[in-house]
N, C-alpha and C positions, 0 to 999 in steps of 0.2 A: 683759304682752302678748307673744305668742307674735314671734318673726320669720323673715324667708325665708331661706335657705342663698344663700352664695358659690359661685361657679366660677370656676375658672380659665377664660381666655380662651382660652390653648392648647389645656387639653382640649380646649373646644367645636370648636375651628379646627381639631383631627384626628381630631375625632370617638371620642373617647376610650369605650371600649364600656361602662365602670362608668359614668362621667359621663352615657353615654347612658340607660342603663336606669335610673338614677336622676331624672334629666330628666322623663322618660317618665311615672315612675309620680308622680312631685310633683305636675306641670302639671296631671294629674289632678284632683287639690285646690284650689290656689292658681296661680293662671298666672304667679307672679314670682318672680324670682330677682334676684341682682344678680352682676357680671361683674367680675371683677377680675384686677388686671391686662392690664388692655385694650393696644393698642396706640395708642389715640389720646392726642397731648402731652398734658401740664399745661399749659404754656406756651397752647396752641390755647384751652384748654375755659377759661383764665383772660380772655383776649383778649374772647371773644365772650361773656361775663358783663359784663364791662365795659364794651363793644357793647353790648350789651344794656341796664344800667342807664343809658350815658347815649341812648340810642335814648327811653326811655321818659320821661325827665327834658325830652325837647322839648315845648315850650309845644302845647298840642291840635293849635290852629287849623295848626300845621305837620306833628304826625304825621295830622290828617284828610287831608291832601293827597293821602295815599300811601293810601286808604280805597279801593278800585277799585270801581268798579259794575259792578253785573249779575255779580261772580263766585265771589257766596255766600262769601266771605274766602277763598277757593283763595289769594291771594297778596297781600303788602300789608300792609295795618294793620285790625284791627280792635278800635274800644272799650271799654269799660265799658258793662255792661247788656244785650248782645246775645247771645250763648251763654248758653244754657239745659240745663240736661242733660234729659234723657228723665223726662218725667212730673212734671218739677220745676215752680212756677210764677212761681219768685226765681232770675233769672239770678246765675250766677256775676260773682266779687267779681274781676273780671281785665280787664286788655288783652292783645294778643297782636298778634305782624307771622307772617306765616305766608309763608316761601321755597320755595319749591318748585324744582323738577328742571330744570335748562338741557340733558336730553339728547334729549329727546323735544319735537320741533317743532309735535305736536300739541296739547302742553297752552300752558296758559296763560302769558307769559313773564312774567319776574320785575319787580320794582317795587325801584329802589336811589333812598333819601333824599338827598337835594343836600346838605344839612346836617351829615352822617355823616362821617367820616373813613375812607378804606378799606369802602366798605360792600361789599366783594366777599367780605369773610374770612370772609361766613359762608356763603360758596360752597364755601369750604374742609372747612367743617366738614360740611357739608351729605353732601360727598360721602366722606369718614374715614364718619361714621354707616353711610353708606349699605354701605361694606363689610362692615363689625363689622355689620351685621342680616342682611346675605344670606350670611353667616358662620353666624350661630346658624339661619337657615332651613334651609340648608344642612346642621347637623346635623340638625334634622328629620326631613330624609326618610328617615334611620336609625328612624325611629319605624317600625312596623307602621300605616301610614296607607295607606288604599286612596283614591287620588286620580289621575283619570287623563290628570293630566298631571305633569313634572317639576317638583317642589314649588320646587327652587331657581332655576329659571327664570323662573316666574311674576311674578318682580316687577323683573325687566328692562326697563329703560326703563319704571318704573310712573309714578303718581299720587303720589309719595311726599312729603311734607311736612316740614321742619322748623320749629318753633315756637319764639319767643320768647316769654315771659309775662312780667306785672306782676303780681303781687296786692298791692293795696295794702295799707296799713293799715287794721283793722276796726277795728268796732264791736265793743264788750266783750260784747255781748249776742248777737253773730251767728260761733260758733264757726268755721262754714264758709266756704272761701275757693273751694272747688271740691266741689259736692256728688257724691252719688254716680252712676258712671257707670261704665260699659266703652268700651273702644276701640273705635274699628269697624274699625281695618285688622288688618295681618298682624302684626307684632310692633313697639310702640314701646321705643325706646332711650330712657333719661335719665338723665344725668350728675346727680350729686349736688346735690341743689339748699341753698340758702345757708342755709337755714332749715328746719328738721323739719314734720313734717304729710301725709304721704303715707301711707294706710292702706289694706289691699287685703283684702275681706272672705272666708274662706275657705268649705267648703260647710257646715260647720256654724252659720255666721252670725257667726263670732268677727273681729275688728277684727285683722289681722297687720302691724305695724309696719314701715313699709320704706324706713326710713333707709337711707342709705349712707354713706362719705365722700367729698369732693371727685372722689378719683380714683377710684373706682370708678360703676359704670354700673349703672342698674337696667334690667332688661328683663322684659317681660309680656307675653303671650299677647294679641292684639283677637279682636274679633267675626269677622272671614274670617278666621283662622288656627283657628278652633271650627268654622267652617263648614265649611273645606278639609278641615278632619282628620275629620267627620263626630264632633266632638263630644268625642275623645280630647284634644284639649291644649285645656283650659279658661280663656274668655274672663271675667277676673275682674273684680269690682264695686270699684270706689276713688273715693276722695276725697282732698280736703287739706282739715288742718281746722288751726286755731288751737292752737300748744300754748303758751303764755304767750308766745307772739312775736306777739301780734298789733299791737302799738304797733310794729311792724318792717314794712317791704315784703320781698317772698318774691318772687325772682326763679329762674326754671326754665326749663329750653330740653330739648322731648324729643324725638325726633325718630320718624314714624311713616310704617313702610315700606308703602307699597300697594305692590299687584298693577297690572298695564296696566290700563285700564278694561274692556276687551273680554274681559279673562280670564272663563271660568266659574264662579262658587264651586261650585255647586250640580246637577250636571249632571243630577240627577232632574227639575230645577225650570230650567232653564238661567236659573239666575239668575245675573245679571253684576256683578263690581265695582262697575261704574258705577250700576248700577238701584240696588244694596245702600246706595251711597252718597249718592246723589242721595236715596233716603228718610231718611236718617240725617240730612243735613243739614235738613232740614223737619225731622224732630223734637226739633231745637235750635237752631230757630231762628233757622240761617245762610242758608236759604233760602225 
């Protein structure tokens, strides 16, 4: 099985012009890469893994508490059985706490567990991601993209999300933990997860393998980032699927950078963030 190409972190951070032209014509094919040597700790990305597994290890009836109504899981806890990917009719094999952005007063505020020890460190991480993606956007707008606003701008003060997951332990008969799908936002980040099964389909329908290890970072192309480019950096199909780790839980934290709501993707269509969004979520049955 084929896999994605490394980059330096640097390169991207000064926009390195081979790095770039190469970027360029990949994303084309496959929208992922992976980032190494990043600037975010070991120490940070082991913390909130272990946040994480014991977050998920609380008895239900105490992670429902933190379940928020009416706000389609923007922030919180959301369980087992409710995400669905696009066109699929068997939700995904996951739980998830979804943290979002303390800089913008307009979105929705955050939800921290009484239970948790420190539940603020993943405020920390939240916003380390946040730089390392408006980092790699940032080299973007080196792309030949006609888009007529500043590409690096656009997701200031956004919608942007980080994500916890569970997948638990399957069933030997149900390979898939996360079937397939694309992103809807601008570019997700994700730190090495503990367990292999992330596959990202390229144009010719082939399966491309995109492990990492601990310390490095996978990054991919969403759906507004195909949009904004008018189609040049390609928004790719992936799953996670079971590879003899299924008597394992697989735990993963990606983080995924929107744009403001109010931004335009589409300005033949003035379609907005939010409108793109707000359908997205109905089609996987967050809303």
């Amino acid at each position: 099985m084929p896999s994605i190409p490394s980059i330096e972190y640097s390169l991207l951070e000064k926009g390195d012009l081979k790095t770039v032209n190469f970027l360029e014509n990949y994303l084309n094919d496959v929208g992922f890469f992976v980032i190494k040597n990043h600037p975010l700790p070991k120490s940070t990305i082991k913390d909130v893994f272990d946040y994480s597994k014991e977050l998920f290890d609380l008895k239900l009836e105490h992670k429902l508490k933190y379940k928020v109504p009416n706000c389609n899981g923007a922030v919180g806890y959301t369980p087992y059985g409710i995400e669905t990917a696009m066109n699929e009719k068997v939700a995904d094999q996951k739980e998830f706490w979804h943290q979002g952005s303390n800089s913008n007063p307009d979105l929705l505020p955050n939800v921290y567990p009484d239970e948790m020890n420190d539940p603020y460190k993943i405020d920390d991480l939240f916003l380390q991601f946040e730089d390392i993606a408006k980092s790699v956007l940032a080299c973007f707008k080196s792309f030949n993209i006609s888009y007529n606003a500043e590409l690096s701008d656009i997701a200031n003060n956004g919608n942007s999300t980080l994500r916890l997951i569970h997948y638990p332990q399957t069933e030997s008969n149900n390979e898939h933990r996360a079937r397939a799908h694309s992103d809807v936002n601008l570019i997700t980040l994700l730190v090495g997860g503990n367990e292999s099964g992330l596959e990202a389909q390229n144009r010719n329908g082939e399966w491309v393998d995109c492990s990492c290890n601990e310390n490095e970072i996978i990054c991919n192309v969403g759906d507004m980032l195909e949009i904004v480019s008018n189609g040049q950096l390609k928004s790719t199909i992936h799953r996670v699927v079971s590879k003899g780790n299924s008597d394992r839980s697989r735990y993963s934290i990606p983080f995924f950078l929107h744009p403001r709501p109010e931004v335009i993707l589409d300005p033949q269509t003035n379609l907005t963030a939010d409108d793109f969004l707000t359908q997205r979520l109905k089609d996987i049955n967050l809303k």
